[in-house]
Structures are given as structure tokens and as C-alpha cells.
N, C-alpha and C positions, 0 to 999 in steps of 0.2 A: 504493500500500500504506500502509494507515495507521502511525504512529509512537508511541511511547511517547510523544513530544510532541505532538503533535497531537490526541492523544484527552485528555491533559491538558488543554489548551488548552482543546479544545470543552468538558468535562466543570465546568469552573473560570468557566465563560460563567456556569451555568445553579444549580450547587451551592452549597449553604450550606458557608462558611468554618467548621465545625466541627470539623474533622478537619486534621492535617497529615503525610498518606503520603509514605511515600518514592515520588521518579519515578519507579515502574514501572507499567504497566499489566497487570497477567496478563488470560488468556484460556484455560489449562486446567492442571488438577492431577492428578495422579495418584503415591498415596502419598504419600511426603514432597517430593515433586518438584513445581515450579510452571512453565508456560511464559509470556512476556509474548510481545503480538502482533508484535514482530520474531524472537523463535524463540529469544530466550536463555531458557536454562533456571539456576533458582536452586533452592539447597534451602531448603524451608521452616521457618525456626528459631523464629518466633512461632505458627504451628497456630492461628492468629481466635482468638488468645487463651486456649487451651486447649479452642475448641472442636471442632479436629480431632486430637484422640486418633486416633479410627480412619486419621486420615488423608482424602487429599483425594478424594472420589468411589468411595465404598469398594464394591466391589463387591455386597457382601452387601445392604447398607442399597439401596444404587439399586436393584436386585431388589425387594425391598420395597416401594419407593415405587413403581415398574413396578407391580404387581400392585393396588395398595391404591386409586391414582389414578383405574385406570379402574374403581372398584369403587362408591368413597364416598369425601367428603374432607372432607363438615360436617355435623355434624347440630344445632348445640351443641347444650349442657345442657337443652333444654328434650324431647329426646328419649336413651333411651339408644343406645348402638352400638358393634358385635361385638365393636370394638379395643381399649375401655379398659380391660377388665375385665381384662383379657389384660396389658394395659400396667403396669397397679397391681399385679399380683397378681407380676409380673416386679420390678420392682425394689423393692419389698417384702419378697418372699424370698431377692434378691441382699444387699439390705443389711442385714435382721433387725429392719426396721420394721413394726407393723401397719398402718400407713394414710398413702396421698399423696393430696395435693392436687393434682392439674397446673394447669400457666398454662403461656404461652409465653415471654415473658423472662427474664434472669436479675434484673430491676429488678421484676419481677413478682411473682417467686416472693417479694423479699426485704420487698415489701410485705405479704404475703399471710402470713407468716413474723412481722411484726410486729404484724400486725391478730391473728392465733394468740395470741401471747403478750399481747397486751393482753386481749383477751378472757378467755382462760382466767386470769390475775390478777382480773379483775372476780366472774369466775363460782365460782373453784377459792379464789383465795389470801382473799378477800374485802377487794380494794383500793377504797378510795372511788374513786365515779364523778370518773371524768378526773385523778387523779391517775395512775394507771398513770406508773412508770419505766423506761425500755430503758436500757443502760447497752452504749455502744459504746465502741470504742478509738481513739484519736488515730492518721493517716497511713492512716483505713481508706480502703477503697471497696467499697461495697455495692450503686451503681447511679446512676443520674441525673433518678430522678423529684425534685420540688420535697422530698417528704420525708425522702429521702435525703440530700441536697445538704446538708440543712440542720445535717445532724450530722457531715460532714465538716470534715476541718481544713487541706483546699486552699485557698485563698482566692479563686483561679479558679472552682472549682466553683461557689464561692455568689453569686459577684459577678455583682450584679444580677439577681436571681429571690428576694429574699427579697418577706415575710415567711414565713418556715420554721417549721414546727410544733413545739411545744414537745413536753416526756415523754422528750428524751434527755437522758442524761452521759456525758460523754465523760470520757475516763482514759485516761493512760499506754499504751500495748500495752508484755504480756510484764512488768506488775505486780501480781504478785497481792496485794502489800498495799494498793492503791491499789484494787483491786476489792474485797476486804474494805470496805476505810473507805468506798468506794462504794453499797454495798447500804447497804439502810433496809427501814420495809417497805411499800413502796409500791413496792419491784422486783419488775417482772417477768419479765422475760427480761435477760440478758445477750449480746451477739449481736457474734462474731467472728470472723476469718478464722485458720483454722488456720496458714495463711501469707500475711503481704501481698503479695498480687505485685504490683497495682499502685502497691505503698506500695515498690517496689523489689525485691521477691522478700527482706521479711525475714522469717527463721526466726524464733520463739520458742526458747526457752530448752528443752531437755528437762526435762517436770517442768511445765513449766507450763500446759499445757492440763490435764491431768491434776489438778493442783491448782485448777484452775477450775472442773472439773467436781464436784470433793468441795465446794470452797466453796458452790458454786448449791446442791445440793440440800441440802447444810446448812441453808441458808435458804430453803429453799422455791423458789426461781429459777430458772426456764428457762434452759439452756444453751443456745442460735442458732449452731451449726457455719455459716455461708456456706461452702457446698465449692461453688460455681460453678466459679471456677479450679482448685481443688488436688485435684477428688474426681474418680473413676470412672478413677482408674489413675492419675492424671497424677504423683501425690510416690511411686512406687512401692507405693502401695497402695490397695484400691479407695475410698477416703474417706483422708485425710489424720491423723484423729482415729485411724483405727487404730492409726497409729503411736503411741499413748499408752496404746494398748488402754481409749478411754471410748468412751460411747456418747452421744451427746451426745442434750438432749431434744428436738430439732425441728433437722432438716439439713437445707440448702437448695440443690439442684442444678439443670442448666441445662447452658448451652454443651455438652458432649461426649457430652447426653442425647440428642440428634440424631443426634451424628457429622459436625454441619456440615451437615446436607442443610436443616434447617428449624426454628424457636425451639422449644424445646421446655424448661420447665421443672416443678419442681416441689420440694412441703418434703415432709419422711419426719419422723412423728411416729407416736405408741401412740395407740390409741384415745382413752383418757384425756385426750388434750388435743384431739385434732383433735373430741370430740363439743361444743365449743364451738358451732361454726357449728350453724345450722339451715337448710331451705330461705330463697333469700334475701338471707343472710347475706355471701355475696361469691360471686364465679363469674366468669366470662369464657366469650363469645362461642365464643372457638378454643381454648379452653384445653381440653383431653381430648377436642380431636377425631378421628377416627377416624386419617385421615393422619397426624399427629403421632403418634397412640399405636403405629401401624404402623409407623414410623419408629423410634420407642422403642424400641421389641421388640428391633426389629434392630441398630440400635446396641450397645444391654447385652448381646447375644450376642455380637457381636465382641470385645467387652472381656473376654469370659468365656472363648472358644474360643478367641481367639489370647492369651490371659495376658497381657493390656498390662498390668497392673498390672507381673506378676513380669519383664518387658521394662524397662518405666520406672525398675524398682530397681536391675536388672542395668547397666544401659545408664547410669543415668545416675552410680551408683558410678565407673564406669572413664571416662566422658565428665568428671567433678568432676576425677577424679584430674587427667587432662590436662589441664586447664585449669589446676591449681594448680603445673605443671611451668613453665607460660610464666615466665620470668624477663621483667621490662617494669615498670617504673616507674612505667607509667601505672595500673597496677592497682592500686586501691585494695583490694580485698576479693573474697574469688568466693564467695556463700553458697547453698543453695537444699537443697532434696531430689526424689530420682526424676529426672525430665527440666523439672525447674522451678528454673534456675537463674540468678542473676544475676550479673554480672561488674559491678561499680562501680569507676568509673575516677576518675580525679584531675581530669580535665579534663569537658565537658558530653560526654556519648553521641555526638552526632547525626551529630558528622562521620564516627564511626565506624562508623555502620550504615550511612551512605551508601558509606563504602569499602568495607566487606561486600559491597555488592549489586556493588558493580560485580566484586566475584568471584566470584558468583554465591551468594553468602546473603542470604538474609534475616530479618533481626532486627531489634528496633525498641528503640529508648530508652525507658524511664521513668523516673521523678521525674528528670529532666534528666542525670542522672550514670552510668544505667545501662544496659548492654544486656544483655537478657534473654534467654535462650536456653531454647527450650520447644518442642523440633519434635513432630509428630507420634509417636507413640508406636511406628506402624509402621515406623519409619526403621532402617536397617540400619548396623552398625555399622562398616563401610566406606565408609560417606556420612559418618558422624559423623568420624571419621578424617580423609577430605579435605577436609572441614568445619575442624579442628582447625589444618590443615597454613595452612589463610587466615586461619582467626582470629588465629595467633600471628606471622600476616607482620604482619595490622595493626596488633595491639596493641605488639609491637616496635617500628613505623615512628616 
């Protein structure tokens, strides 16, 4: 019978040293629940990073792919087919956007997101060629293509892959006078994360998205929501931004637009800016393929039919509160919203996800000091509970 070590073992023969998992190997999920191939079972507190909202193998969505698989599953772009129009026209009306883009990544969309805003500043604001300005935030993460990397302020990230494309500034997150003195006019998009979660799960200020959003279109400025991580339920609401009530001018989603069955991304803009592109202009092989847009479908119903938004808020109110009962030293801070929350401790994470799993959670560290806690959205709140009763054994020990 194979072992959690042994498929380590084999897997670490043949793998690129990119990644550093906790020892477990799984082999099935269902809900918020994971089994590894010796038959322990863990609850699952990171959800692929937010992108099982619906949770693991969701009934609905696999139905979906059943039917659509043996149907059609490529056609790209260079023909139309039955699913996209369906796909676009769904989370268009769920979000009160007139027009998406699809890709498949979340590194895809956020490229696709900046080529948008650069474009419509060359076409709309009348910025000289190749000045175009994106203006990001210090501790972001937006993705891992070479253009990405290069406006991050991990020093891991960039080291050794440069030389990195210029047209970003970087500033402060959660400063709005620093994004003031920022703009000129050669900006064109400003492009931020509602909430860092790989920067540690940090909130912004209330008030300050909201003031970003007045700023931008003061000056003409694309406001760039990345709701990758925080949108389609995950902070208690179906986009993150709600909670500021703005509407940001070009949102960009992914991870939970699957449900976890398969990449599935895309940006939500007004007509007005996406009529940039022409045939041409940018596109992808798999991006609004029929599969994927089948898959879309049924993911954004689940979010819709079973209220993981209004779950996320519920659930993760009363999960915050518990967490802020733990009396533990090691706790530096517990901050987040919905079921997007971080616990930063005094000491590095790592040792402590590791005790987690061996009580059957799973949670993972970021920026070295925190463990993040973000289960699926289906999770019940008698799992969160026995959840609760291990986290406070280990952060006590």
C-alpha cells in the first residue's frame, strides 16, 4: 500500500523544487473534507487558495463537466460555440458588468487586465506611445509571469528572471495620499487587491478603497479590482469591493470561477473600455472554451443557489469571533473578512501548520509568520467548531 512517504519520495525524484507542501499526499475530497492515501481524513482550511469556494468535487459542476465533455471541449477562438455566450452573459449579469474577457489563469487574466488599461490610456486618455503608467501596491501578488514578478516587492519573486518590464509604480498599500502624489498623466490604471492575502491576509482601512475609487476617476484612471482570491463569495460578498459599495472599472477573476474543476479566468469591464481590442489584439487558444464556459455556468450557480456569499459572512463573523477568544501569546494579530482570515503569530507559521495537519487541518503559512485560514465556503459550522477546539490546542502549546 503506498504511503504519504513514499509517493513523496517518488514525486520529489522527478518534480521541480518550486513549491514547499506540507507531507500529505491526498487522493479525494469531498466538501470541505480531504482524504490522503492512508485514509486520514483533514478539513480543508486553504480551499487551492480560494479556489474551492464550492468546495471539493461539487456535485453540480461535475454534472456539468459529465454532460459538456462528451459533447465538445475546444473549439478556440477561431470558431464560435454554444457555451460562451451563455458563460459571458452569466457572470455579466451576476456582477452588473457589460462585457468579459475569458482566459484561463489567474496570471492571465491579470495580464490581459493590464494590456486593457494600457490600451484604452493610449486610445481613450491620449497617453504618448509607451509611456502608459500602472500604479500597483507594495506586499502585492498578482501572479508569476516575468511581468508580474517585476513589480513585486518579494525579493524571491524576482530573483533571477529579471530584466522586468518597465510602466509600473509601486506605493504604499492602504495610502491614499501616496496614490494621489502617484498619479500624473501618463496613468492609466491603478491595479489592486481588495485584500492581500498573499501579502498575509491584510485588510485595508474602511474608506479606503472607496477613496481610490473617487480618486481614479477624478483623474481619469482605471481602477484594476484583482478579486482572484477575495471575489465570488469568498470576504462575505460576491466581489470584495462591495463591501465599499464601488464598482471598480475593470475586475479580475479566476480560481472559484471553476469551482476547482479546471483554470478558468477572466476581467469584467463596460463596453467603453473593453472596445479597445480589435480582432487580433490578444486571445488565447483555451480561453472561452466550450468546457470551461460549461464549467463557469455551473460554478456561478452554486454561489448563487446555495448563498456562499451570505454563508462566508455568517460563518466567518462567528469563526473571527472565536479565534479572537484564544488567549496564546503567540498571537500576534487575527485580521481578515468573510472566511478569508489570517492569524499572525510571533514566531515563523510553518511549525504550526505542520501540527494542524497532524490533527487533521489543513492550513498553510504565508509571508512566513502567518497561517491563513480560508476553507471552503461549503463547510458547516460544526466542522468549523472542531476545527476551533485544534487550532486553540496548538496555538496555546
Amino acid at each position: 500500500m503506498p504511503t504519504n512517504r513514499s509517493i513523496i519520495k517518488s514525486t520529489e525524484k522527478y518534480d521541480a523544487h518550486n513549491y514547499h507542501p506540507l507531507p500529505v499526499v491526498l487522493t479525494r475530497g469531498k466538501g470541505a473534507w480531504v482524504w490522503d492515501v492512508e485514509g486520514n481524513r483533514y478539513l480543508d482550511m486553504l480551499s487551492g487558495y480560494s479556489a474551492l469556494n464550492q468546495g471539493h468535487c461539487h456535485p453540480h459542476i461535475a454534472k456539468a463537466i459529465r454532460a459538456q465533455v462528451g459533447r465538445l471541449t475546444l473549439t478556440s477562438r477561431a470558431f464560435h460555440n454554444d457555451q460562451l455566450g451563455l458563460f459571458l452573459k452569466k457572470i455579466c449579469t451576476m456582477t452588473g458588468y457589460e462585457k468579459a474577457l475569458p482566459m484561463n489563469s489567474g496570471a492571465e487574466a491579470v495580464e490581459t487586465a493590464i494590456k486593457t488599461a494600457r490600451k484604452w490610456g493610449y486610445f481613450n486618455k491620449k497617453i504618448p506611445v509607451n509611456k502608459a503608467q500602472i500604479i500597483v501596491c507594495k506586499n502585492n501578488f498578482h501572479g508569476r509571469t516575468t511581468t508580474i514578478v517585476g513589480f513585486s516587492t518579494e525579493k524571491q519573486y524576482q530573483n533571477g528572471f529579471g530584466p522586468f518590464a518597465p510602466g509600473f509604480k509601486i506605493i504604499p498599500y492602504n495610502d491614499i495620499k501616496a496614490l494621489k502624489k502617484s498619479i500624473n498623466r501618463n496613468t492609466a490604471g491603478f491595479l489592486v487587491e481588495p485584500i492581500q492575502g498573499e501579502g498575509g491576509v491584510i485588510v485595508p482601512d474602511t474608506g479606503y478603497l472607496k477613496d481610490c475609487y473617487k480618486l481614479c476617476h477624478k483623474n481619469r484612471v482605471l481602477m484594476i479590482a484583482d478579486e482572484i482570491q477575495t471575489g465570488l463569495g469568498r470576504t462575505g460578498y460576491l466581489l470584495a469591493c462591495d463591501f465599499e459599495k464601488i464598482r471598480p472599472d475593470i475586475v479580475i477573476v479566476g480560481k472559484a470561477l471553476s469551482g476547482g474543476f479546471y483554470p478558468v479566468s477572466a476581467i469584467l469591464c463596460d463596453d467603453h473600455i473593453m472596445k479597445v481590442f480589435k480582432p487580433g489584439d490578444h486571445g488565447s487558444t483555451f480561453g472561452g472554451n466550450p468546457l470551461a464556459a460549461a464549467i463557469g455556468i455551473a460554478a456561478l450557480e452554486v454561489i448563487e443557489k446555495e448563498n456562499l456569499s451570505k454563508r462566508a459572512r455568517e460563518l466567518g463573523r462567528w469563526f473571527g469571533e472565536e479565534l479572537f477568544k484564544i488567549d496564546s501569546p503567540i498571537i500576534k494579530e487575527i485580521r481578515g473578512r468573510g472566511l478569508l482570515i489570517g492569524v499572525e503569530l510571533m514566531k515563523p507559521a510553518r511549525p504550526y501548520c505542520e501540527d494542524l495537519m497532524k490533527l487533521g487541518i489543513l492550513a498553510k503559512e504565508t509571508h512566513e509568520m502567518v497561517v491563513r485560514f480560508a476553507p471552503p465556503l461549503v463547510v458547516e459550522k460544526k466542522d468549523l467548531a472542531w476545527a476551533l477546539a485544534r487550532i486553540k490546542k496548538v496555538l496555546k502549546a
